[in-house]
N, C-alpha and C positions, 0 to 999 in steps of 0.2 A: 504494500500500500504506500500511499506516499506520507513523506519522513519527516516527523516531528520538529524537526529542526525550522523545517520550511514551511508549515504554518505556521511557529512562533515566528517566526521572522516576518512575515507576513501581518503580524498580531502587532509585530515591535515597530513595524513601517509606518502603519497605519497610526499606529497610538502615538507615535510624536507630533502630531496635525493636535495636539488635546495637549493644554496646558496642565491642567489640577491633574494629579498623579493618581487621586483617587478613581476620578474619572477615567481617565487613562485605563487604569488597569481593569474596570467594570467594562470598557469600552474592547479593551487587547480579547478578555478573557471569552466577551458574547461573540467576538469575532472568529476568535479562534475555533468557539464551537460551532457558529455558522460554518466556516469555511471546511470543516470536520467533515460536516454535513455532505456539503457541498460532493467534497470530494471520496465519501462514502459513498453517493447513490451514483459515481460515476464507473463507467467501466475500464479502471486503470488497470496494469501491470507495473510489474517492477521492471527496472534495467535487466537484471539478469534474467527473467523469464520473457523481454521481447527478444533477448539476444536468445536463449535455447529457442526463441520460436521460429526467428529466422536463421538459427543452423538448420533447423528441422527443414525448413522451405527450399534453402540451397542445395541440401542434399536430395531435395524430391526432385526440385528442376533437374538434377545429375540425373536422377536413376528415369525420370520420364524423357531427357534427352536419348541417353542409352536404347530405351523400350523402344522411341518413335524411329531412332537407326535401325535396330532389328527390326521392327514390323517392315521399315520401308527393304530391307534386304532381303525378309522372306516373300516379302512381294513381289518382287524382283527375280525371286528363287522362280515363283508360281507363276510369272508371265514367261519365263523360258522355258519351262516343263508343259505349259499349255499349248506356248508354238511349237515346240517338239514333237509335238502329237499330233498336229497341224498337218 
């Protein structure tokens, strides 16, 4: 999910626009949980789980590059064995 550091920071940007410190921090804290929210009902990933998703993808484009060579070579096989017979 996305990392604590970077809603407070987000909390801490925002709360210096507010002078009373009280306020400030009733302000940081409703934000924080808005932005919690926020980023709760969203459909994020982590760094490391889009990087395994896109090894996962790189290595399917390989093995369906490979598949579409073979098909195209056994097809190739089956248009010579069909004029063969011809």
């Amino acid at each position: 999910m996305i990392n604590d550091n970077l809603i407070r920071s987000l909390g801490d940007q925002l709360g210096r626009f507010i002078g009373d410190s009280a306020a400030r921090e009733d302000m940081q804290k409703s934000l924080n949980t808005i932005v919690q929210g926020v980023f709760a009902r969203l459909d994020l990933v982590t760094r490391e789980q889009f990087d395994a998703q896109l090894e996962t993808l790189e290595r399917t484009r390989e093995q369906l590059a490979r598949l579409e060579d073979e098909l195209a070579r056994l097809q190739e096989q089956l248009a010579e064995l069909e004029r063969a017979r011809e």
